[in-house]
KOLVOPA-842250 format. One record per residue (C-alpha): residue number from 0; x, z, y. Coordinates in steps of 0.05 Angstrom, whole numbers. Each point is the difference from the previous one (the first is absolute). Example, Ala and Ser with C-alpha at 12.3 -4.5 7.8 and 13.67 -1.06 7.14 Angstrom:
residues 2
0;246;156;-90 $
1;27;-13;69 $
This chain:
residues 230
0;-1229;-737;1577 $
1;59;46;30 $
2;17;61;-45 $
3;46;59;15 $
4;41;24;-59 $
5;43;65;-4 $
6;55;5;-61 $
7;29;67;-31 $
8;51;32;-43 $
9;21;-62;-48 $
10;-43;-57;31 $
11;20;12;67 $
12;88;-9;-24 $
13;-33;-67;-40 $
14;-38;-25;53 $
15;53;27;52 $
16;-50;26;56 $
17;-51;52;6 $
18;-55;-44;28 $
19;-16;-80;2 $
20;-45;-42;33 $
21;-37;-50;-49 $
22;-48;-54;-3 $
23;-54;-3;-60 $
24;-63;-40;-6 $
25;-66;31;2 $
26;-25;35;-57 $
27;72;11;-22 $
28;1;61;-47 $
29;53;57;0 $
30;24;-32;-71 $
31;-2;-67;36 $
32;50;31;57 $
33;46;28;-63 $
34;3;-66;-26 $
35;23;-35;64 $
36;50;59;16 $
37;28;-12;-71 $
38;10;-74;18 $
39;42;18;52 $
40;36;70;-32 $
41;4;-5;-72 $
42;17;65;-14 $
43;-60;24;22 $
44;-25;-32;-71 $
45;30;61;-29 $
46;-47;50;36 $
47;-63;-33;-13 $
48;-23;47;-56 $
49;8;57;43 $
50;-1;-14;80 $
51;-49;35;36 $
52;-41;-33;59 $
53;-35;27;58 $
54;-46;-32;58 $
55;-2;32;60 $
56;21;65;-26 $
57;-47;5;-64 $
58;17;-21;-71 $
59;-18;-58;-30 $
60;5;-41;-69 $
61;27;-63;-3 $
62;-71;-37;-7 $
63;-13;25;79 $
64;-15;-51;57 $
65;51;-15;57 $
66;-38;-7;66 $
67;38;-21;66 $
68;33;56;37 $
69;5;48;-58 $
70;70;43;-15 $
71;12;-10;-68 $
72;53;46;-33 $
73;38;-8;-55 $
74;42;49;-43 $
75;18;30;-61 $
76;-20;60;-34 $
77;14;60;49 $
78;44;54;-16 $
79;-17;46;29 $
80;148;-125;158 $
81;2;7;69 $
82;-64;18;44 $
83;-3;-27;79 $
84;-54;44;19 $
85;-6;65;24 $
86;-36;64;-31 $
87;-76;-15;-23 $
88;-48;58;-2 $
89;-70;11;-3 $
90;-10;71;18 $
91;-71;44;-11 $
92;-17;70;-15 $
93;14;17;-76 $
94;35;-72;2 $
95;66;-39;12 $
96;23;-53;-21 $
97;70;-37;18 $
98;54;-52;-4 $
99;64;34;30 $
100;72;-22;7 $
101;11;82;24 $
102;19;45;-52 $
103;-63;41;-37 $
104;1;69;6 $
105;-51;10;-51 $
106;-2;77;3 $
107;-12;7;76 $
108;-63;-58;-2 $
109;-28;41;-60 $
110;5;67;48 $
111;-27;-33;53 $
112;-60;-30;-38 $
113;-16;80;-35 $
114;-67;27;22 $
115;-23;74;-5 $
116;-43;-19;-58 $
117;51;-37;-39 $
118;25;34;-62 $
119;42;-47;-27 $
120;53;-48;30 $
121;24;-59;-48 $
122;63;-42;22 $
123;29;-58;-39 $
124;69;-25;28 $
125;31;-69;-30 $
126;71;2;11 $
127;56;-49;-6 $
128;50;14;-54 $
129;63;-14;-8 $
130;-5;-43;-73 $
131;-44;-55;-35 $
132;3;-32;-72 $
133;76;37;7 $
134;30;-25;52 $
135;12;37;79 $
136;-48;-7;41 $
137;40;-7;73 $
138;-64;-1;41 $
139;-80;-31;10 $
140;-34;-44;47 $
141;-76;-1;-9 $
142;-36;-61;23 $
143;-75;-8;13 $
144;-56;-40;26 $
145;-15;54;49 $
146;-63;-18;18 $
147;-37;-1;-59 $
148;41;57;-33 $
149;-20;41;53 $
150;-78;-20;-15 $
151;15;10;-73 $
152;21;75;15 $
153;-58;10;50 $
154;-52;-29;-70 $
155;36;49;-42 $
156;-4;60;37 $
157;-71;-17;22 $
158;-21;1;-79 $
159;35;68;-11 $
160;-33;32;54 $
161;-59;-24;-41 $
162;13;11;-73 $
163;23;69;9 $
164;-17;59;34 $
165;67;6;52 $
166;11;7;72 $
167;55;-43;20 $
168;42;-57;-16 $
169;62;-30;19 $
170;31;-69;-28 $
171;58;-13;31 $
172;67;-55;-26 $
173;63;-6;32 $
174;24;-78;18 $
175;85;-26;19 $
176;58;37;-32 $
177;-7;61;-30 $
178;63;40;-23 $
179;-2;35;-80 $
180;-41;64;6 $
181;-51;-19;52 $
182;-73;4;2 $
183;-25;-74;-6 $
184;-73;31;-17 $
185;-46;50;10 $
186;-64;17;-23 $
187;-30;58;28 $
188;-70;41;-22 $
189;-33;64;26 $
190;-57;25;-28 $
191;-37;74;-13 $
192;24;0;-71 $
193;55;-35;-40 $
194;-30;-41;-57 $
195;-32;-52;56 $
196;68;6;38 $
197;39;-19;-65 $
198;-49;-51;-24 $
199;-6;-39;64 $
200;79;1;12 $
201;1;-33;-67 $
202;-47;-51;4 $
203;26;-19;80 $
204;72;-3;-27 $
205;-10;-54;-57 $
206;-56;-38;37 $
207;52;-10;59 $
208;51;-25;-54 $
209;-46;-50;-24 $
210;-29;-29;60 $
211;36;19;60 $
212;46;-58;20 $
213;67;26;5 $
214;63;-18;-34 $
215;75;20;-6 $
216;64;-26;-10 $
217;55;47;-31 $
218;70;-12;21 $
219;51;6;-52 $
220;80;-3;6 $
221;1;-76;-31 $
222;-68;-23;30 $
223;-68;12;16 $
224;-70;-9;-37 $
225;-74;-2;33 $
226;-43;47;-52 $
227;-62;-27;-17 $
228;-64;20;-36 $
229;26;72;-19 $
């Protein structure tokens, strides 16, 4: 059966593209597709405590089936590169959700989403600094498997708008080179009162740094590194 793969971060310098064309034999698992990748890419050994795997844009262990057709991805940890797309958005009222290469202008979305009845407005900007582990930080580039990152931030903001008693959300991450002191995230709540505006801005910002699939690479004066799993 013919299977689409798509690399990122790490695997895809190993493997040396971002997506591959393979043949497996029915019933092949996603562990069975690790072990023939291995064959062919040692260093992918390395990574097999720790890679993640989608199919077809959902999660997935290592004991899942392979069926023919299916986009399998395969990454590390995200971090949370270069993007070929442009901007992804799903917008609705109280809601947005995007994938931008544009610079975020986090204050003027969060006026923009304020109703009459909103008492409290909470904004939480990432930003790229200009160090890590002690050495300069020249610059970002954040790399992501846009599709399913963007369904990732749609999932999260859906559950806020459920677990707590706000008005609006907006998940939006930044993708491509981004110079030291830009925005390359922003969560943004409105709500009638603050504690469910602080609480859900919490929650949304570590659940999208666990499961959203997004990575960067800093870029150093001697070198570059892809962080992972931070």
């Amino acid at each position: 059966m013919q299977v689409k793969l798509l690399f990122f971060a790490t695997l895809k310098d190993i493997v040396g593209s971002r997506q591959l064309q393979v043949d497996l034999p029915a019933g092949a698992t996603v562990a069975d597709l690790l072990t023939h990748l291995e064959a062919r890419y040692p260093r992918l050994k390395d990574y097999r405590p720790v890679v993640l795997t989608a199919i077809n844009e959902d999660y997935v262990d290592h004991r899942a089936h392979i069926h023919n057709g299916d986009e399998v991805a395969i990454f590390p940890p995200v971090s949370g590169g270069e993007v070929q797309s442009e901007a992804s958005l799903i917008r609705r009222p109280g809601e947005i959700y995007q994938i931008t290469r544009d610079r975020i202008d986090a204050q003027k979305i969060a006026r923009q989403m304020l109703r009459g009845e909103d008492g409290a407005i909470c904004v939480f900007e990432g930003v790229a600094r200009n160090n890590s582990k002690g050495k300069r930080t020249l610059h970002l580039v954040y790399d992501a498997y846009e599709t399913m990152a963007l369904k990732k931030l749609e999932e999260i903001g859906v559950f806020v708008r459920q677990a707590w008693e706000i008005d609006g959300v907006a998940l939006i991450h930044r993708l491509g080179h981004l110079d030291i002191g830009e925005t390359s995230v922003a969560v943004i709540i409105t709500s009638a009162h603050r504690r469910p505006a602080f609480d859900a801005c919490h929650y949304a910002i570590d659940k999208l740094k666990k499961v959203v699939p997004i990575w960067k690479k800093e870029f150093f004066e001697d070198g570059e590194v892809w962080v992972e799993g931070q």
